[in-house]
KEKE-3310 file (N, C-alpha, C; in steps of 0.2 Angstrom, whole numbers, plus 5000, padded with zeros to 4 digits):
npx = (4853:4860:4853:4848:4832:4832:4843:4852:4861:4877:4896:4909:4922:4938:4949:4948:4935:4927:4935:4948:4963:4974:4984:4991:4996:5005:5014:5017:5025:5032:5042:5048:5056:5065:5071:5078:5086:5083:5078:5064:5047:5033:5018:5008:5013:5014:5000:4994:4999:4991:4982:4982:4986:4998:5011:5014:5012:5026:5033:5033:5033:5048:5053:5047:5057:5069:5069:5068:5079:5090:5093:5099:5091:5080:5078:5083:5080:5082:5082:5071:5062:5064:5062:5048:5045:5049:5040:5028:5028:5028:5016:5007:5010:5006:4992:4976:4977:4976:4967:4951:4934:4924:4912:4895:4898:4894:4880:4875:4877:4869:4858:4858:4859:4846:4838:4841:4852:4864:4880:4896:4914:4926:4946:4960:4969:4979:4972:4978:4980:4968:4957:4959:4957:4945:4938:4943:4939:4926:4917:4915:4906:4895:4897:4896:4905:4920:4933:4949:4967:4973:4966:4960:4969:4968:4965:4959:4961:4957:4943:4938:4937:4927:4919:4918:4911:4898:4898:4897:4887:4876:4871:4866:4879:4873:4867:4871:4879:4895:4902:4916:4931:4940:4949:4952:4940:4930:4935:4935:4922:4915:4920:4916:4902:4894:4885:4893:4897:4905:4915:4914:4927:4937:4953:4958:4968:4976:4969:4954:4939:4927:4931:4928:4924:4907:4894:4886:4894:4893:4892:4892:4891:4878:4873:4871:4865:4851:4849:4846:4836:4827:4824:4820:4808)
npy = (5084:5082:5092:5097:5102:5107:5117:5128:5135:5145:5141:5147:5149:5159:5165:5166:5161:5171:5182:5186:5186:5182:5192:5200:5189:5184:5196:5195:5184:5184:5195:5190:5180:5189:5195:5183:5181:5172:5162:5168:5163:5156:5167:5159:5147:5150:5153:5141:5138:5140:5138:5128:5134:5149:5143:5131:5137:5148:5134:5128:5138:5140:5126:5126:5135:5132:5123:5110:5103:5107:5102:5107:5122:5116:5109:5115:5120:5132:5143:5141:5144:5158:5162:5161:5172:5181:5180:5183:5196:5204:5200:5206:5220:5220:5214:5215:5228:5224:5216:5209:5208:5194:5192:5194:5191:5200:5201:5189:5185:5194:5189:5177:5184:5188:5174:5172:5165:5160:5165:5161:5161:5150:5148:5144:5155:5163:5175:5184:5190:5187:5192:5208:5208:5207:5217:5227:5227:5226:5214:5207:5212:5203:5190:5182:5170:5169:5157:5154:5150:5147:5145:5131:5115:5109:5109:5112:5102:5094:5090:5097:5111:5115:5106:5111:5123:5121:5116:5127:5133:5126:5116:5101:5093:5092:5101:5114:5119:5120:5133:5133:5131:5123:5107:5105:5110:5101:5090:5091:5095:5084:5074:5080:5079:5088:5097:5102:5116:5120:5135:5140:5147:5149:5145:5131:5125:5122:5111:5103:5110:5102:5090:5090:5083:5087:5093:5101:5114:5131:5147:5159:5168:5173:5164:5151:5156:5157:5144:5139:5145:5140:5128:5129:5134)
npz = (4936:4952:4961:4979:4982:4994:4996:5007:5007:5002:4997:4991:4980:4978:4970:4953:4954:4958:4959:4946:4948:4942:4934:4945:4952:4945:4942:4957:4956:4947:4952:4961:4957:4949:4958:4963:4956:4944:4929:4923:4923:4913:4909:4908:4913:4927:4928:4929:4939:4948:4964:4974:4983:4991:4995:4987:4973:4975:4976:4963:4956:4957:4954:4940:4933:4936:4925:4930:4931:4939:4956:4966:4967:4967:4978:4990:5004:5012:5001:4996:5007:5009:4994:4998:5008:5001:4991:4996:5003:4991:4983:4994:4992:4977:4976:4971:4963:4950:4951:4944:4947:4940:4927:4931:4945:4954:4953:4955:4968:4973:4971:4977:4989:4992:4990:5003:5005:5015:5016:5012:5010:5005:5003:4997:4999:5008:5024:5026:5014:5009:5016:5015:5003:4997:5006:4999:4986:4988:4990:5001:5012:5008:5013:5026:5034:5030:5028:5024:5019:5030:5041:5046:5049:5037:5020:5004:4993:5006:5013:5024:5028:5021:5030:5041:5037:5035:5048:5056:5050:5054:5045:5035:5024:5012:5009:5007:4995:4985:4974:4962:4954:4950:4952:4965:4971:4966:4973:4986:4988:4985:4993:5005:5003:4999:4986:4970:4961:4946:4938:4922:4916:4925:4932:4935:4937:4923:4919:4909:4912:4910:4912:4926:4942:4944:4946:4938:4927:4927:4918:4924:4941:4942:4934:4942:4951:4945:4941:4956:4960:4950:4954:4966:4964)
capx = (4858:4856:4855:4842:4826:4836:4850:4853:4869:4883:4901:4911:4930:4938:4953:4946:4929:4925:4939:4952:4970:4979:4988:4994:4996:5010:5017:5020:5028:5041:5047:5051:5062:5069:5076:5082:5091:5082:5074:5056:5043:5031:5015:5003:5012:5010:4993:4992:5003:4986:4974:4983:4989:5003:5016:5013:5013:5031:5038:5030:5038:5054:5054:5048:5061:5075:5068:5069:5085:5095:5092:5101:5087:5071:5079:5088:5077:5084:5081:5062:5058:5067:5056:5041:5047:5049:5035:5023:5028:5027:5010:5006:5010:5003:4986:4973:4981:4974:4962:4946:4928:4922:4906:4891:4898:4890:4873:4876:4877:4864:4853:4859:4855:4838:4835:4839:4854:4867:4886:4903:4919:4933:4950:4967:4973:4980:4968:4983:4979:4958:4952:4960:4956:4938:4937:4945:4934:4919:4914:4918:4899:4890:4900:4894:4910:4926:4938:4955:4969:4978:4959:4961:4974:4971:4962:4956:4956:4954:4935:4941:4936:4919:4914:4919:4905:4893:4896:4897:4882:4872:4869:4867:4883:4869:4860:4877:4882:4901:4905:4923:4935:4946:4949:4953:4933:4926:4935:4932:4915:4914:4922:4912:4896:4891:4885:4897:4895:4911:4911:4918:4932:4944:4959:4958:4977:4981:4964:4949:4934:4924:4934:4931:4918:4906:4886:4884:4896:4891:4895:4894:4888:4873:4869:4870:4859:4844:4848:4845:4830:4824:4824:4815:4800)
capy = (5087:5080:5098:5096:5108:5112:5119:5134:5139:5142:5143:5150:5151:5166:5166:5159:5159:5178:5186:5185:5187:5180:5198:5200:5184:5183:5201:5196:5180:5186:5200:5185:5174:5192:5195:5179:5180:5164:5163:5171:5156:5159:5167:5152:5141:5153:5153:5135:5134:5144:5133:5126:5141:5151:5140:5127:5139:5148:5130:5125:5144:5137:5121:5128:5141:5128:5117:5103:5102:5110:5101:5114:5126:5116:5105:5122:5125:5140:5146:5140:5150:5164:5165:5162:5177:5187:5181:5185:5201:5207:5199:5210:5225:5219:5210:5221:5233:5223:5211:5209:5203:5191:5196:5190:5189:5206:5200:5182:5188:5200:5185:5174:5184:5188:5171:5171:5159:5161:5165:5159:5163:5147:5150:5143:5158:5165:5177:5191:5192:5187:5196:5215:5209:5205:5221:5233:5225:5228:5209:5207:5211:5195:5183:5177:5167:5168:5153:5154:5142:5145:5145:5128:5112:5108:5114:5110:5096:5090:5092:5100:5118:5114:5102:5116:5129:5115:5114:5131:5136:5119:5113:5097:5096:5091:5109:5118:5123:5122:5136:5133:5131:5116:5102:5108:5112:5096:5084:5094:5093:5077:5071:5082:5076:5093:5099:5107:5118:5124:5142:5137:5152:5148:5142:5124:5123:5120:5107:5107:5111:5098:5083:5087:5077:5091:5092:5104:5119:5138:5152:5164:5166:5173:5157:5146:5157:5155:5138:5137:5149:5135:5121:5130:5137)
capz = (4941:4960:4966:4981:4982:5000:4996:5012:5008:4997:4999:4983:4981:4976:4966:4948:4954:4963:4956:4941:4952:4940:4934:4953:4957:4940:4944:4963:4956:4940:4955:4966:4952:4947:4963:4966:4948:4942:4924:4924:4920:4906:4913:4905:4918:4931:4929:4930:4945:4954:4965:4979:4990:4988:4994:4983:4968:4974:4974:4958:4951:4957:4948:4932:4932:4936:4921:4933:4931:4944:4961:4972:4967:4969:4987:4995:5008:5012:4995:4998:5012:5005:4988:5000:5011:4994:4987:5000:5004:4983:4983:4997:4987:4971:4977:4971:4958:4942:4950:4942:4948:4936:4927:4933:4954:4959:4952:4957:4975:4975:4970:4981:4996:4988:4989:5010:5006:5017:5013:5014:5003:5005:5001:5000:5000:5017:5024:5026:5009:5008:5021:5012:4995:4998:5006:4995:4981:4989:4992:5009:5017:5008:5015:5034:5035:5026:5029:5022:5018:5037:5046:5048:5050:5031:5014:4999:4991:5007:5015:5030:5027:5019:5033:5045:5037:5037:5056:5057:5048:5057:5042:5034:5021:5007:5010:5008:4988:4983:4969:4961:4949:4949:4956:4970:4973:4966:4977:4992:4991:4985:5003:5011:5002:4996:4979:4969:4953:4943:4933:4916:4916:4930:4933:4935:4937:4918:4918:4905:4917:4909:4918:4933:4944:4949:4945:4933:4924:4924:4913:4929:4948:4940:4931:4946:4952:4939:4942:4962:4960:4947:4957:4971:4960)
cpx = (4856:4856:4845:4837:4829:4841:4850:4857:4875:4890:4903:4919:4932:4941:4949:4938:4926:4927:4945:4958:4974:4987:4995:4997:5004:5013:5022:5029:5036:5044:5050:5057:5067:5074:5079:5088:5090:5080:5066:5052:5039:5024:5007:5006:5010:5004:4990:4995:4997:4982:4976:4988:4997:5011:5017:5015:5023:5036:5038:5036:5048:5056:5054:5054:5069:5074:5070:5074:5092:5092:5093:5095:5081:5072:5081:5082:5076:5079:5071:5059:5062:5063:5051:5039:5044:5043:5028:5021:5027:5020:5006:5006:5005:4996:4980:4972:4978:4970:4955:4940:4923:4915:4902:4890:4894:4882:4871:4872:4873:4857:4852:4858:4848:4835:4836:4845:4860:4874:4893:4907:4924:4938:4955:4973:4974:4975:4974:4980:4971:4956:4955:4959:4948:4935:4936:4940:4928:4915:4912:4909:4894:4892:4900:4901:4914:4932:4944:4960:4975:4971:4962:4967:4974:4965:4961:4963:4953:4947:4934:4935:4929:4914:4913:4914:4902:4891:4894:4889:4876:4869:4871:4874:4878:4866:4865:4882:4888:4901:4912:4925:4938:4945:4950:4944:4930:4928:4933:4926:4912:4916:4918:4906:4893:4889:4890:4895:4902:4910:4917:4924:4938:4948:4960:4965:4979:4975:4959:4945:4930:4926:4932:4924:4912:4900:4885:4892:4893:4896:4896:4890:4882:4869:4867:4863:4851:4842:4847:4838:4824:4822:4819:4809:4798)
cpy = (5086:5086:5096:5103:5113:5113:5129:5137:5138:5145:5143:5154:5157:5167:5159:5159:5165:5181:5183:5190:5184:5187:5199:5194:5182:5190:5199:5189:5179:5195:5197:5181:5180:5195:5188:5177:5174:5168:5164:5162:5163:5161:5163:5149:5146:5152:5144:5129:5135:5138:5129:5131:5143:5147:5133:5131:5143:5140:5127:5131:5141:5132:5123:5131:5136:5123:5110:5100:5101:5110:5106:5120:5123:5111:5111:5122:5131:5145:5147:5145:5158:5168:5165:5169:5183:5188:5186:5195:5207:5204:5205:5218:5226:5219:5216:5225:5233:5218:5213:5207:5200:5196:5191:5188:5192:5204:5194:5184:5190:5194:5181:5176:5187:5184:5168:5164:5162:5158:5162:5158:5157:5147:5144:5147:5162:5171:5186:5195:5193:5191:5208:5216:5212:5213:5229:5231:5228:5221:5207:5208:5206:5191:5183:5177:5169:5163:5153:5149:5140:5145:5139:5121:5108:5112:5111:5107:5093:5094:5096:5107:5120:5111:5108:5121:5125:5118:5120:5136:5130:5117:5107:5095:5094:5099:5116:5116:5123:5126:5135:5133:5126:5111:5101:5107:5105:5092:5085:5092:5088:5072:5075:5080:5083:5095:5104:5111:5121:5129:5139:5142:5152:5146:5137:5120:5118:5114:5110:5105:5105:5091:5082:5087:5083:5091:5096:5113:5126:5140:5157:5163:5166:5167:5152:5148:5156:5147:5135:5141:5146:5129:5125:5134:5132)
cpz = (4948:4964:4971:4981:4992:5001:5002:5012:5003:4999:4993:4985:4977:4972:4958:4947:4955:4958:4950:4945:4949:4938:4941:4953:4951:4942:4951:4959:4950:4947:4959:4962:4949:4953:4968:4960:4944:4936:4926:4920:4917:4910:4913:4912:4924:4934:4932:4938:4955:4957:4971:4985:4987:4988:4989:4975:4968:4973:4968:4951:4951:4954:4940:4929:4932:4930:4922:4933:4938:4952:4966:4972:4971:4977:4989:5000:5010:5007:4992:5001:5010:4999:4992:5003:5005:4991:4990:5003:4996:4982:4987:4994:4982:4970:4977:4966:4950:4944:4949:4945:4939:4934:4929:4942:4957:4960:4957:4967:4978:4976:4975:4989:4997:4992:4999:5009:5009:5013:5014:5008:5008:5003:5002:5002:5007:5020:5025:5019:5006:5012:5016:5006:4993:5001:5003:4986:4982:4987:5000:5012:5014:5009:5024:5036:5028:5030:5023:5022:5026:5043:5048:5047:5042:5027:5010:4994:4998:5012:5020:5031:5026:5024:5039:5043:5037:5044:5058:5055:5052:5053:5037:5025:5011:5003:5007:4999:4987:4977:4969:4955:4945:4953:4962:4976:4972:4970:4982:4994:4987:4991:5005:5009:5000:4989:4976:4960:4953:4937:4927:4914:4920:4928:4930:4936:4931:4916:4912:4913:4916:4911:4925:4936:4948:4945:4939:4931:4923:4921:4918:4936:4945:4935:4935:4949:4949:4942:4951:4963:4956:4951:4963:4968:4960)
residu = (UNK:UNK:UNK:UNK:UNK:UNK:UNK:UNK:UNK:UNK:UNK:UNK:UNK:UNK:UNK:UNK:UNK:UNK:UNK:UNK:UNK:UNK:UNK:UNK:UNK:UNK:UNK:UNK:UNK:UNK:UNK:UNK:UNK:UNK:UNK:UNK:UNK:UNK:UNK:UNK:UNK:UNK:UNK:UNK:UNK:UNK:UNK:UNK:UNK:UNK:UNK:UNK:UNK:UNK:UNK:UNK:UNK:UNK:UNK:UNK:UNK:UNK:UNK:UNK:UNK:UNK:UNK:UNK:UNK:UNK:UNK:UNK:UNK:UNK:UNK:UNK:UNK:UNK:UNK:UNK:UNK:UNK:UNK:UNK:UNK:UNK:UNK:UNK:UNK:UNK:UNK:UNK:UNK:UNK:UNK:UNK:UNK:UNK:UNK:UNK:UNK:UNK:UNK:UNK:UNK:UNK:UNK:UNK:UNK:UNK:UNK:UNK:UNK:UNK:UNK:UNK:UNK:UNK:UNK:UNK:UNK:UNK:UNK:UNK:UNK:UNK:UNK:UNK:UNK:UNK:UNK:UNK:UNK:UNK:UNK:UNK:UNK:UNK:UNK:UNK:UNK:UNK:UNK:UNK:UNK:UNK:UNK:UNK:UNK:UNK:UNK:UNK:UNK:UNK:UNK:UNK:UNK:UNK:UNK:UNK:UNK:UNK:UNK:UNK:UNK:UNK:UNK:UNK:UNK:UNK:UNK:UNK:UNK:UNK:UNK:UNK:UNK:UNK:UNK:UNK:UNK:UNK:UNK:UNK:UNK:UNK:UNK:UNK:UNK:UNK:UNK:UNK:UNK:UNK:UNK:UNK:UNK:UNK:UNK:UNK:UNK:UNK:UNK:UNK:UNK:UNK:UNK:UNK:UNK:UNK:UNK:UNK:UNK:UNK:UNK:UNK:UNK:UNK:UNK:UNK:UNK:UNK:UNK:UNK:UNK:UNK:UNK:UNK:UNK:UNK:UNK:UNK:UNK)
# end
């Protein structure tokens, strides 16, 4: 595995990776398709509609729900900003209620600042919603940085976000750890040139974990960590 013996820092996505938000993140999304009168999608797609922010997934809920059929639903505009409106403010609510911290992150974390590696949590998700989750959980003070999916002019997949904590932490993007989920994470910091590790229980948006381009597969934060405490022994 090409991880270097200088690795400085890790940044570690949240949904899928941190936390288990998929609960919420289906509640906000069958309260959105029920007050628009559509058909509920099934909460397997749901899950696989996670990974590229929320807007991405209200329109994805809206195509599934129209069974690709029914144009007027998935072109409306209107009716676009309408379920994102809906959605956003039912997330708001929801976000929290039933989410879980994976096992292994509190450790993972602990270890990780043990070891004097500096933090940052990336997101796609908007930070209306990351900055009071993170908080109300009781992650929110190991993370230096928190970048979110409206911090900057783009997000994951593309490298944007990652090259930004780089710059921000002044470090070289080789020295700088991506933890994730999907492919979302591995491409990212494959354009950005960073090392990526994936935790074998996310998302992946409906993917197997084992396709996708990243250095090695954990079982949890606390395993990445064993594995960067190894390398520098």
């Amino acid at each position: 595995m090409p991880l270097a013996r200088g690795i400085a820092a890790v940044m570690i996505d949240l949904d899928g990776t941190l936390l288990d938000t998929v609960p919420d993140l289906i509640a906000a999304a069958e309260r959105m398709l029920a007050a628009l009168a559509l058909p509920l999608c099934t909460q397997e797609e749901i899950r696989s509609f996670i990974g590229k922010g929320i807007p991405n997934l209200v329109q994805r809920c809206l195509q599934a729900s129209a069974g690709g059929a029914r144009a007027d639903v998935v072109q409306d505009r209107a009716l676009q900003a309408k379920a994102l409106a809906l959605y956003q403010d039912f997330y708001f609510e929801e976000s929290g209620r039933r989410t879980a911290v994976y096992p292994g992150v509190r450790e993972g974390l602990e270890r990780f600042r043990a070891m004097h590696l500096r933090l940052a949590c990336v997101t796609n998700k908007a930070a209306r919603f990351t900055d009071p989750l993170l908080e109300q959980i009781g992650l929110a003070p190991y993370f230096e940085l928190v970048v979110s999916g409206a911090t900057l002019a783009r997000k994951k997949p593309d490298p944007m976000q990652l090259t930004h904590i780089c710059a921000e932490f002044e470090l070289a993007p080789a020295q700088v750890l991506l933890i994730g989920d999907s492919a979302n994470d591995a491409l990212a910091a494959r354009a950005a040139g960073c090392p990526v590790l994936c935790v074998s229980y996310g998302y992946s948006e409906g993917a197997d974990v084992r396709d996708l381009d990243c250095d090695a597969i954990v079982g949890s934060l606390s395993e990445a960590a064993n594995i960067l405490q190894s390398i520098r022994s």
